[in-house]
C-alpha positions in Angstrom: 23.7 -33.2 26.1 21.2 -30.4 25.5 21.7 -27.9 22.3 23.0 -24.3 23.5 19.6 -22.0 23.2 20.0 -20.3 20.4 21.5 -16.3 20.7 18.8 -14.9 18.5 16.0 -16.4 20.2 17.3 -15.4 23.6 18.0 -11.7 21.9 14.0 -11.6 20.6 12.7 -12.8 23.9 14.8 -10.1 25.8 13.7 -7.7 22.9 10.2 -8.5 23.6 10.6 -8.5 27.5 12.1 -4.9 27.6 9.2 -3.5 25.3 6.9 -4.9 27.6 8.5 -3.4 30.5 8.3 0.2 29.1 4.6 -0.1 27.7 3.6 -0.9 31.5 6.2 1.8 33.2 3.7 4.5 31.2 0.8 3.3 33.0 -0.4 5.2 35.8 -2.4 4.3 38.9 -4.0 7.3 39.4 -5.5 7.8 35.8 -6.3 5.5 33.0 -5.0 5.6 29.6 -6.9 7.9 27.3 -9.4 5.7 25.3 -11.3 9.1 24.1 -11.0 12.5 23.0 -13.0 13.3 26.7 -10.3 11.0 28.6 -7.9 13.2 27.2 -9.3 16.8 29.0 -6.6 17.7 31.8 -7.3 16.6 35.0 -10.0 18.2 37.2 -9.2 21.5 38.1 -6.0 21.4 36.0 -5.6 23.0 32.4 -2.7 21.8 29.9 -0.6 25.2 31.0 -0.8 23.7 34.5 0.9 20.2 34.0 3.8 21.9 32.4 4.3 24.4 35.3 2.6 27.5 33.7 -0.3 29.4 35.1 -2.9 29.2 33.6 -4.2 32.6 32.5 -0.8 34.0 31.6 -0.1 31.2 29.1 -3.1 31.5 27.3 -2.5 35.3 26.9 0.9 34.3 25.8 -1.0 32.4 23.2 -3.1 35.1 22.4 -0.2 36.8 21.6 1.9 34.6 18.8 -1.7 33.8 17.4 -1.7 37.8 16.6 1.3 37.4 14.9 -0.1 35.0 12.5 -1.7 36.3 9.1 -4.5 34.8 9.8 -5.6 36.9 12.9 -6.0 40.1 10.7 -5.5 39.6 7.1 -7.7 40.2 4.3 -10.3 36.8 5.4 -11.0 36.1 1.6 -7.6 36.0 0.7 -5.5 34.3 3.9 -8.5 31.6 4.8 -7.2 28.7 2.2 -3.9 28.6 4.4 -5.7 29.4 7.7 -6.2 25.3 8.6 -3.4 25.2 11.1 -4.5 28.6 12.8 -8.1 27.6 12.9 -7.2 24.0 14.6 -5.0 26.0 17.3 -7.9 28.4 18.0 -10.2 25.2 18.5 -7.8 23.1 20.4 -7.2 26.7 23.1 -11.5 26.7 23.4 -11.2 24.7 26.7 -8.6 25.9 28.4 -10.2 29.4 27.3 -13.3 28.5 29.5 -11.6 27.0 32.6 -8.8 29.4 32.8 -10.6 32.9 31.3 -14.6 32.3 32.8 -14.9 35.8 32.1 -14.7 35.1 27.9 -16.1 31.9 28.4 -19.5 33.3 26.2 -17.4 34.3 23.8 -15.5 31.2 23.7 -18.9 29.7 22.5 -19.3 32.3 19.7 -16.4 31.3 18.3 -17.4 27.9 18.4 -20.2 28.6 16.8 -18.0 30.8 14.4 -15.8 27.7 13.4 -18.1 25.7 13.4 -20.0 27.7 10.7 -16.8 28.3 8.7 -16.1 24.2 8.5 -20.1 23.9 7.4 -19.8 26.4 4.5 -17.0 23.6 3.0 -14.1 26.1 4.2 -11.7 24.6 6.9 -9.0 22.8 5.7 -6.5 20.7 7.2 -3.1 22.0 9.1 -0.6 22.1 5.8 -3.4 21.7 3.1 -4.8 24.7 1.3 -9.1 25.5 1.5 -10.8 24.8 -1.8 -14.3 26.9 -0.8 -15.5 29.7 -2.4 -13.7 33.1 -0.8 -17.1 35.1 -1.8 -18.7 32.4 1.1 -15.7 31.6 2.7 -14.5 35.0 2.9 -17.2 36.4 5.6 -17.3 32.9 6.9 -13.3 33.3 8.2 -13.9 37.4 8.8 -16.9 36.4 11.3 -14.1 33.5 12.8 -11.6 36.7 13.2 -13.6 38.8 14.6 -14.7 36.3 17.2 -11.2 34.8 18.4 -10.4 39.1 18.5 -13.2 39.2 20.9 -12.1 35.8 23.0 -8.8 37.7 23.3 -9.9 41.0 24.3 -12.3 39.1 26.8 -9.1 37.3 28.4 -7.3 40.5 29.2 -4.2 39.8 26.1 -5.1 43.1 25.4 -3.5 42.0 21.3 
């Protein structure tokens, strides 16, 4: 007579199983898993707004248009810039989409590239939900010149903010 397999093991081994099942079921034929930031660009000739059903250039006007809302888009530079992190990661993260769906602000897209880029150099980007800790006399500028910039980007997109 053979011992009844045991319920737990049989549970585990069904556990383990159905795991397995939906770690493959998110695999796709027709693209790879993302292994790097570049694998993670939309597809070609498709922007993030586009695989959620949205056109292209009316979303990113849309987002043009909440990120006028935020402090951060106008208020004094020296003062808001400590809790700018979040705002300044958004602006970077729309850079992209900015150039495939807007060509036409696609230079100034670069500036503010350069414009963050700048601003994180001088010791004055923070993390989303951490405050700053640079100097506002050298951060201050820094974050106006990053305004100023993303105003521009917007302008050249047609949000008309």
């Amino acid at each position: 007579m053979q011992p009844c397999p045991r319920p737990i093991t049989s549970l585990l081994r069904a556990a383990v199983l159905l795991v397995a099942a939906l770690l493959l079921a998110g695999c796709s034929a027709d693209r790879p898993a993302a292994s790097s930031a570049q694998d993670t660009e939309p597809w070609p000739g498709q922007t993030a707004s586009e695989r959620v059903g949205a056109p292209g250039l009316e979303a990113l006007r849309t987002k043009f248009r909440f990120y006028a809302q935020d402090p951060c888009w106008t208020g004094d530079a020296a003062k808001v810039f400590p809790r700018c992190g979040r705002f300044t990661t958004e602006i970077r993260n729309v850079l992209p989409q900015v150039r495939h769906d807007a060509p036409a602000a696609a230079t100034q897209a670069d500036l503010v590239g350069k414009a963050l880029d700048d601003f994180a150099a001088k010791g004055c980007q923070a993390d989303p939900g951490t405050l700053a800790e640079g100097e506002a006399t050298v951060c201050g500028p820094a974050f106006r010149a990053v305004q100023e910039t993303v105003q521009g980007m917007a302008t050249a997109a047609g949000a008309g903010t």
